[in-house]
TORFI-823111 format. One record per residue (C-alpha): residue in three letters; z, x, y. Coordinates in nm, 3 decimals. Each point is the difference from the previous one (the first is absolute). Layout:
// residues N
R  residuo        Z        X        Y
R      ALA        Z        X        Y
...
This chain:
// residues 390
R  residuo        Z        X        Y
R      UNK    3.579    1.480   -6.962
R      UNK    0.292    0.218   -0.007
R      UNK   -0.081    0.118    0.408
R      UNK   -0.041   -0.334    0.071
R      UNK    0.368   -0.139   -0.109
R      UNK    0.173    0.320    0.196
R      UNK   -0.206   -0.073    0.290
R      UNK    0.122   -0.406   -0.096
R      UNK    0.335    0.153   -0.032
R      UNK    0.009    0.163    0.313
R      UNK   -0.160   -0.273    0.184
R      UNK    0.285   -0.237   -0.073
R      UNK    0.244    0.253    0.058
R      UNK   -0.062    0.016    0.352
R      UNK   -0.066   -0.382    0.067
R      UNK    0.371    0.008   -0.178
R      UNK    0.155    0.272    0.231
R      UNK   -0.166   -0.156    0.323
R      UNK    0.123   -0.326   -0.076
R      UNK    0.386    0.157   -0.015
R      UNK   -0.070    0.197    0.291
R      UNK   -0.100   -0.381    0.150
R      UNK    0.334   -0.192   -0.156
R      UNK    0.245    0.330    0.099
R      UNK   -0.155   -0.081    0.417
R      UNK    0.060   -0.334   -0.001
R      UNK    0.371    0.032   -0.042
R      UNK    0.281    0.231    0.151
R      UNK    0.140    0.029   -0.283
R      UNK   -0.283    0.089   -0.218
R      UNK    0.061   -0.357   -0.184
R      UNK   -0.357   -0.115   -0.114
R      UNK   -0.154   -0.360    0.170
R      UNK   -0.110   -0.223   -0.257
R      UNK   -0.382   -0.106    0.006
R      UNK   -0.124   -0.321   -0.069
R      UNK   -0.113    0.107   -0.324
R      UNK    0.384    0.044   -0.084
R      UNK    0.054   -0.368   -0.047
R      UNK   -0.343   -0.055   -0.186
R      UNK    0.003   -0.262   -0.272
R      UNK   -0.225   -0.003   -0.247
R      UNK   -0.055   -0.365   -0.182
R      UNK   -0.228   -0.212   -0.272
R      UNK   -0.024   -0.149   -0.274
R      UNK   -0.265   -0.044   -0.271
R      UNK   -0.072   -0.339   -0.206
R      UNK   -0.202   -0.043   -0.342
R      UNK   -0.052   -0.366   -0.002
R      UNK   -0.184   -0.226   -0.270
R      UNK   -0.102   -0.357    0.141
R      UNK   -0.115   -0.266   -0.187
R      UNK   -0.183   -0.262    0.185
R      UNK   -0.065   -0.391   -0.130
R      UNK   -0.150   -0.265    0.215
R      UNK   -0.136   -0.389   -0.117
R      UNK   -0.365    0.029   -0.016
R      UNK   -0.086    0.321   -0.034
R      UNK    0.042    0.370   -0.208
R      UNK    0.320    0.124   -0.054
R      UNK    0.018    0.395    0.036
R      UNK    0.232    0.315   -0.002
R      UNK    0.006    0.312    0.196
R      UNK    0.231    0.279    0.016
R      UNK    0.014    0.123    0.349
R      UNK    0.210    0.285    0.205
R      UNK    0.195    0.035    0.324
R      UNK    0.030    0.323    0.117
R      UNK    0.229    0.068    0.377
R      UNK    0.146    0.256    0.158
R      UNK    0.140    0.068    0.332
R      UNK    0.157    0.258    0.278
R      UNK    0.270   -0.147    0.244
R      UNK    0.134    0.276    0.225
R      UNK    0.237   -0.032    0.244
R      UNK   -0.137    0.173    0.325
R      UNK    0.289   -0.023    0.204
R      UNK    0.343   -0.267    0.023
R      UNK   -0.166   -0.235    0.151
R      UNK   -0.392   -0.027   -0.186
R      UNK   -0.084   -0.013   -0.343
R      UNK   -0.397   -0.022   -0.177
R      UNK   -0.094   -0.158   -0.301
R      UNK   -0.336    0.136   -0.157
R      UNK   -0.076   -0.162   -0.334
R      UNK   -0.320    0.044   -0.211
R      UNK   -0.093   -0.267   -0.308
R      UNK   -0.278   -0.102   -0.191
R      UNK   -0.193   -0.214    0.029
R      UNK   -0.374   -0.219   -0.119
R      UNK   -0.253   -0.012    0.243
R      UNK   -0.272   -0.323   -0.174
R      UNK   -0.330   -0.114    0.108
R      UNK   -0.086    0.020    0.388
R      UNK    0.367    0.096    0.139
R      UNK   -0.179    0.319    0.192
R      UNK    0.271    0.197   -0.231
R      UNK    0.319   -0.208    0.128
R      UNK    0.236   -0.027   -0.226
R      UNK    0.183   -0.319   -0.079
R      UNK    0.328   -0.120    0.232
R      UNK    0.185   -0.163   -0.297
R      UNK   -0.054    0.243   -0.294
R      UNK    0.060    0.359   -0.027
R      UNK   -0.133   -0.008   -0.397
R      UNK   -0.277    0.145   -0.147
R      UNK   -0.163   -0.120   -0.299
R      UNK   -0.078    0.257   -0.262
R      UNK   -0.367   -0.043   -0.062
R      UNK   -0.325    0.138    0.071
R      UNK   -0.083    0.268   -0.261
R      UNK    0.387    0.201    0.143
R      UNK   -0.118    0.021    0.350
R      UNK    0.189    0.136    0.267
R      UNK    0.184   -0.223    0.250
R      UNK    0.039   -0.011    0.345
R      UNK    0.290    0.058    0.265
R      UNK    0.088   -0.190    0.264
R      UNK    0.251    0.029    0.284
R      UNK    0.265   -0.243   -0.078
R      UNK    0.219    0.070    0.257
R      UNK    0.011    0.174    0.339
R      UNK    0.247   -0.070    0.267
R      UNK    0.255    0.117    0.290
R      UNK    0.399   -0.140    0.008
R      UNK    0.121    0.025    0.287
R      UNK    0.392   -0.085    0.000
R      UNK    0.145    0.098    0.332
R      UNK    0.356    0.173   -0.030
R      UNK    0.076   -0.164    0.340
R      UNK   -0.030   -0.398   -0.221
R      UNK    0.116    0.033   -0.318
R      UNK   -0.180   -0.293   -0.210
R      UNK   -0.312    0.056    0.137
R      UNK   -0.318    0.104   -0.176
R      UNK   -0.303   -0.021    0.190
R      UNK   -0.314    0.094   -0.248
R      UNK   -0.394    0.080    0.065
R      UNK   -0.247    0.067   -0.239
R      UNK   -0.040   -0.145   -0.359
R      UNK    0.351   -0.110   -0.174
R      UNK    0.197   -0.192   -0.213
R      UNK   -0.002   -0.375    0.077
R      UNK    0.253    0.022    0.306
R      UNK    0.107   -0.365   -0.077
R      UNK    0.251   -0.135   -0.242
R      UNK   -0.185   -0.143   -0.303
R      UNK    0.126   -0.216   -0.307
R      UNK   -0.199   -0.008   -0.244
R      UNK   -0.359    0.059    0.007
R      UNK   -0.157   -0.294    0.028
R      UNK   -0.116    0.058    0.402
R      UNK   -0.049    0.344   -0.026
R      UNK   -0.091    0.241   -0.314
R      UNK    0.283    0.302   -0.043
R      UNK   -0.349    0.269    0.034
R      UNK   -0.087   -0.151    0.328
R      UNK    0.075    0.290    0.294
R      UNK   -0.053   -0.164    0.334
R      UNK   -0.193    0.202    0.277
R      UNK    0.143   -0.026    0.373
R      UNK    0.337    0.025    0.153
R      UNK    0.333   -0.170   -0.099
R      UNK    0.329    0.000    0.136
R      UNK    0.347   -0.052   -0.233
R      UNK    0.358   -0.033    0.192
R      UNK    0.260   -0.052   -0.219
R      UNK    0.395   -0.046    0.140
R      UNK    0.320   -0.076   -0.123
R      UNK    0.143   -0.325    0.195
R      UNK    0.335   -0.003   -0.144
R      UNK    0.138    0.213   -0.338
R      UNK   -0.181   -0.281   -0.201
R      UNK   -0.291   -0.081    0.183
R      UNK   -0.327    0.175    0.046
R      UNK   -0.271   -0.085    0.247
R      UNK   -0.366    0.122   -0.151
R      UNK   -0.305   -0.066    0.265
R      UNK   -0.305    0.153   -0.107
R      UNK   -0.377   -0.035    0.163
R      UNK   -0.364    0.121   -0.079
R      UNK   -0.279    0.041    0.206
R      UNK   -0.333    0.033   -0.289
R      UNK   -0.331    0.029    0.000
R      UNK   -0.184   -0.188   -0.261
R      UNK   -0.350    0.063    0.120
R      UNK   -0.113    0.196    0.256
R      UNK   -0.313   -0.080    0.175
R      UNK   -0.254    0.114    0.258
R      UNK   -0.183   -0.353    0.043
R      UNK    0.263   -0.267    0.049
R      UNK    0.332   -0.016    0.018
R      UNK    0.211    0.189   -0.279
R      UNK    0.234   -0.145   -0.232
R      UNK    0.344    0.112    0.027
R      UNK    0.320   -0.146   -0.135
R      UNK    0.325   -0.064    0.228
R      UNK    0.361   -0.029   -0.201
R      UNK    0.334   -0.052    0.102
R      UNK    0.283   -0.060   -0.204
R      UNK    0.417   -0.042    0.004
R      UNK    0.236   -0.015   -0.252
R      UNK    0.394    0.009   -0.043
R      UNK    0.106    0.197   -0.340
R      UNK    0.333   -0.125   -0.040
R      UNK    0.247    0.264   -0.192
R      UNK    0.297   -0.186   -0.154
R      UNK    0.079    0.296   -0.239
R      UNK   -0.133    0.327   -0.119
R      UNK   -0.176   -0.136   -0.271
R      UNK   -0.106   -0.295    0.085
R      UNK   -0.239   -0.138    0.345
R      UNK   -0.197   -0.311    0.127
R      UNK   -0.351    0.086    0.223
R      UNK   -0.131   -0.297    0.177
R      UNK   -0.274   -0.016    0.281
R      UNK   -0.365   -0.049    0.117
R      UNK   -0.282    0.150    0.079
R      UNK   -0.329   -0.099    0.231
R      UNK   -0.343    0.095   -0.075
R      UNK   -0.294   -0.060    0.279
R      UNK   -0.339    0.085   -0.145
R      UNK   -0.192    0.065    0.282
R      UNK   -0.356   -0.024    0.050
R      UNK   -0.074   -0.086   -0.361
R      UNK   -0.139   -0.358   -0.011
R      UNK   -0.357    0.035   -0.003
R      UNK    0.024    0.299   -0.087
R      UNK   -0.131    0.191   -0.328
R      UNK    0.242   -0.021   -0.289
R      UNK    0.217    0.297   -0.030
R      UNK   -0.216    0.169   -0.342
R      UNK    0.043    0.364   -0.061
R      UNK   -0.240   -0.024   -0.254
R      UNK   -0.285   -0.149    0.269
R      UNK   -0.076   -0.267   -0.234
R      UNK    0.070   -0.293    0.192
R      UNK    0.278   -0.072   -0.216
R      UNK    0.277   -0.247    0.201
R      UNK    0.262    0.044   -0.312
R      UNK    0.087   -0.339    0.018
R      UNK   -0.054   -0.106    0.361
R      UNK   -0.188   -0.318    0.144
R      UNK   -0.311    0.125    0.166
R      UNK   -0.286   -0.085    0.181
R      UNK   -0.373    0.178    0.016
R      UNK   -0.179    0.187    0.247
R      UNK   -0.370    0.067   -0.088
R      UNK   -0.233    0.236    0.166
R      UNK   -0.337    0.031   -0.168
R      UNK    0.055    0.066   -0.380
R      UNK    0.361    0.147    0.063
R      UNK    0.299   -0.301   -0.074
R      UNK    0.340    0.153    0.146
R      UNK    0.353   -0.205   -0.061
R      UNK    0.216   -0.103    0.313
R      UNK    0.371   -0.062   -0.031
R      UNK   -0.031   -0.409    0.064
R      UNK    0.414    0.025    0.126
R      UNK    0.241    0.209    0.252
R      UNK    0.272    0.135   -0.197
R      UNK    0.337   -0.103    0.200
R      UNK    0.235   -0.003   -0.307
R      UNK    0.386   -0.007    0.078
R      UNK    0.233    0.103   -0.306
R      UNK    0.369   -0.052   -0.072
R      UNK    0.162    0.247   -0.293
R      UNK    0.320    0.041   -0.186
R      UNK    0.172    0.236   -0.262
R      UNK    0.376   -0.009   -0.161
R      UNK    0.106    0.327   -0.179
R      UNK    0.311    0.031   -0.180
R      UNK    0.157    0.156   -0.322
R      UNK    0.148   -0.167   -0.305
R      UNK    0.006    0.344   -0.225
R      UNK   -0.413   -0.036    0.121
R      UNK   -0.143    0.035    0.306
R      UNK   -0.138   -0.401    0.052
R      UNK   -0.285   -0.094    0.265
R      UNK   -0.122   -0.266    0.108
R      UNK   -0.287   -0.083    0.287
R      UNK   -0.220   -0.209    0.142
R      UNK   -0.217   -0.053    0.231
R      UNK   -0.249   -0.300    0.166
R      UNK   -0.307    0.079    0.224
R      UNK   -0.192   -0.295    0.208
R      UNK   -0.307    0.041    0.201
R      UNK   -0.022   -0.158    0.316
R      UNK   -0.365   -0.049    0.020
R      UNK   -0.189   -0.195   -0.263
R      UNK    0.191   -0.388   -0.112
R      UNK   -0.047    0.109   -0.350
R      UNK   -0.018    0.268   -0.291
R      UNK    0.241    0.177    0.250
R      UNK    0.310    0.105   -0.153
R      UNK    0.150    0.261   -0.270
R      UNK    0.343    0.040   -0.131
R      UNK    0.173    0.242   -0.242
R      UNK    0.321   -0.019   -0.230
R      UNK    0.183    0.291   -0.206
R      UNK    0.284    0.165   -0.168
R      UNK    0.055    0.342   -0.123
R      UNK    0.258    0.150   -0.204
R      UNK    0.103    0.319   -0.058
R      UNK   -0.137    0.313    0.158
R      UNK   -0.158    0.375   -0.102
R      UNK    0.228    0.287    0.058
R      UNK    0.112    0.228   -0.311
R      UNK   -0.162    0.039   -0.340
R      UNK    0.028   -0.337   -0.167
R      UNK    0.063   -0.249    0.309
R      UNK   -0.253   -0.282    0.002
R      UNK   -0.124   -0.312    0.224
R      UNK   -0.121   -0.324   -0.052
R      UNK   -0.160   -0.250    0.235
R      UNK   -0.177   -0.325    0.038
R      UNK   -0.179   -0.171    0.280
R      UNK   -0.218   -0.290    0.088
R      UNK   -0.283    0.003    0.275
R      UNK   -0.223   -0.279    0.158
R      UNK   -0.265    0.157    0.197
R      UNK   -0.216   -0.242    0.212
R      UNK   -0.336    0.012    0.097
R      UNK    0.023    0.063    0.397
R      UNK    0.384    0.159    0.032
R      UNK   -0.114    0.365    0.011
R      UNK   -0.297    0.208    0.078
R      UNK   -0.106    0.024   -0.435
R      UNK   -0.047    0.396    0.027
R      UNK    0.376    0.062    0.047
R      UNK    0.193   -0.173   -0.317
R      UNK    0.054    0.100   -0.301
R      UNK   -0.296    0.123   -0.186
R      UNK    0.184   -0.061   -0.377
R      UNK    0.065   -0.360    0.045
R      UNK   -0.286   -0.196   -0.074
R      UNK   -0.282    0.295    0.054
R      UNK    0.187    0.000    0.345
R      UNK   -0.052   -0.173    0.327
R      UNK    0.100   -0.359    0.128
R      UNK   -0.034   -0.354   -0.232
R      UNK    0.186    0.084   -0.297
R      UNK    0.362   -0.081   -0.100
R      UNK    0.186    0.130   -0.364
R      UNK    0.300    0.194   -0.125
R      UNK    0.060    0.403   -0.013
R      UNK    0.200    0.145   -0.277
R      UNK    0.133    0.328    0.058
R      UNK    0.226    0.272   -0.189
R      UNK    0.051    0.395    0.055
R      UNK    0.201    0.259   -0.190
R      UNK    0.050    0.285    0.061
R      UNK   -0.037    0.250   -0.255
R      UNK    0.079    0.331    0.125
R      UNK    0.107    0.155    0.354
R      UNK   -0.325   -0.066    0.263
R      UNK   -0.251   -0.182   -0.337
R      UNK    0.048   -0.392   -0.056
R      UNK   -0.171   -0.231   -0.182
R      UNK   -0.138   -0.352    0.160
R      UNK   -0.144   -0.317   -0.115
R      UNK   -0.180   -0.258    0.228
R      UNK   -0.089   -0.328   -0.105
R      UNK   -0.191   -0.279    0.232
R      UNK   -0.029   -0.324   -0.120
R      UNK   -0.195   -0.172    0.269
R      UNK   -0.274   -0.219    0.096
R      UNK   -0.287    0.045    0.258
R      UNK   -0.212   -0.264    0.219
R      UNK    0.297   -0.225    0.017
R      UNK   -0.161   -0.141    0.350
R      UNK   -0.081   -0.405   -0.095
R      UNK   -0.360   -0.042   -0.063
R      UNK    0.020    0.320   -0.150
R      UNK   -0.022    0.097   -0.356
R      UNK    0.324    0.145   -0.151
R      UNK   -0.010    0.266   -0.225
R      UNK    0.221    0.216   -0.195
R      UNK    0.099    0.357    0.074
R      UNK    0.231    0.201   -0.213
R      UNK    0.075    0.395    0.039
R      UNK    0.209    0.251   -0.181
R      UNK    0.048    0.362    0.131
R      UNK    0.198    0.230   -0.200
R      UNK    0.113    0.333    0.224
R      UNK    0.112    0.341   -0.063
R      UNK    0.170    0.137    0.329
R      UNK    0.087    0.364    0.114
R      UNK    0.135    0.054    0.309
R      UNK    0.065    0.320    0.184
């Protein structure tokens, strides 16, 4: 053991010398380049959560379930950064090992089994020196598009495809934002795929350092996706929501999305302080295709906001979720059990306890199958977080 660590010893020694040899070349002045590895970042977090679940008409239960995520984001040069980001994640019943595109939690059950990775994120920014404002990103990311609230699009959703943001001051008060995503839903070798244009504008209005108004809009064409499957990463036929219809072939019943998704939204937010920081946003969704059971809107305030040891936040909204706004795989998977036709209230309050570890409590007050000739039913939630970020 002890030859092997000098040999170790020496091993590294050299890699070390070679390497200055390298960095003393590049310059004329012996001044070392810096490597991409030199503006690494290093970031994650890790969430114990427990959840308490009670819906009309059938078992309440509790769990206790993890989050575990970590990430590298080096910059490779001035002009291209990557995001790599593992998380966990829970695989159930015929997914062929997917793992699930609004949750990264794991449930702790199963006689203390181990539980699976998945790659959360992986993409390329590319933000030309020559235009400042521009990002243009590949891969899987962050939701490129301005969001408020949740009730469209679930916070653990990371879309796969290409976006574009371009954001540029107008005037010392005005910003413009304009940001677009190109994203495939479902890729296929049979018929035509199912992919997911956006655009979207917006003016964020500065009237003082602490205070702003956002409004704008945003366009989403669902391509290719009526009559075809519903969007289930579980391969359960499972349309979250959605108004179907049925395509049989032999024994085998498959569900087909009965509507296009053409759904134009209009959003809004006010920030300002009164000793607080004070929120307020909005935002109303309409699809273009079906007469009915085709809109959603959202309304919410928050107040206060996480910094140092002993800063807090408090917020409140109110969500109606139609039947036919949204594809159902994409919401909010909380709210109601997630999906499309529910409406209800979300109570929300963090505190943060120490530097980088918080405390968070969640709870939904909602109602699912709100659709008329539906039956209405009941759906309450609490989750109770502990948060550590690093």
């Amino acid at each position: 053991m002890k030859q092997q660590g000098k040999w170790a010893l020496a091993l590294l020694a050299a890699v070390g010398f070679q390497a200055a040899r390298g960095d003393q070349a590049a310059g004329s002045n012996a001044v070392a380049s810096s490597s991409w590895y030199d503006n690494l970042k290093i970031k994650g977090d890790m969430r114990y959560r427990f959840d308490d679940v009670q819906q009309e008409g059938k078992a309440s239960y509790e769990r206790d379930r993890i989050r575990a995520r970590i990430g590298l984001f080096p910059k490779i040069n001035e002009d291209v950064d990557v995001g790599i980001r593992l998380g966990t994640d829970q695989p159930v019943g015929t997914s062929n090992g997917q793992g699930n595109p609004t949750s990264n939690n794991q449930t702790l059950t199963s006689e203390d089994s181990k539980k699976p990775i998945f790659l959360d994120l992986g993409y390329i920014d590319w933000h030309p020196s020559a235009m400042k404002g521009l990002d243009l990103i590949g891969g899987k990311m962050t939701n490129p598009l301005i969001t408020e609230g949740t009730y469209l699009w679930d916070p653990d959703v990371t879309p796969e495809g290409l976006a574009v943001k371009y954001h540029v001051d107008l005037a010392d008060t005005v910003e413009l934002l304009v940001n677009g995503t190109y994203q495939w839903l479902n890729q296929s070798t049979t018929s035509d795929s199912t992919k997911l244009y956006a655009g979207q504008l917006a003016l964020n209005f500065k009237p003082s350092s602490d205070s702003h108004i956002t409004v704008g809009g945003t366009y989403y064409n669902f391509a290719n996706i009526q009559g075809a499957g519903v969007l289930d990463w579980q391969n359960a036929n499972n349309a979250y929501g959605n108004s179907t219809a049925k395509k049989i072939s032999g024994t085998t019943t498959n569900l087909l999305y009965a509507d296009e998704f053409k759904v134009v939204e209009g959003f809004a937010e006010a920030g300002f302080d009164v000793g607080l920081p004070v929120t307020f946003y909005g935002a109303y969704s309409k699809n273009n295709d079906p007469s009915s059971n085709n809109k959603a809107y959202i309304a919410g305030v928050k107040i206060g906001q996480l910094g140092a040891p002993n800063t807090f936040l408090v917020g409140y909204d109110y969500r109606q979720v139609e039947k036919d706004v949204f594809p159902g795989a994409l919401p909010d998977d909380d709210a109601w059990g997630g999906g499309t036709d529910g409406k209800g209230h979300k109570l929300y309050a963090s505190y943060q306890i120490l530097k980088n570890w918080e405390l968070d409590l969640t709870y939904w007050i909602t109602q699912k199958s709100i659709a008329s000739g539906e039956s209405e039913t009941d759906y309450k939630h609490l989750m109770v977080d502990l948060m550590a970020r690093f």
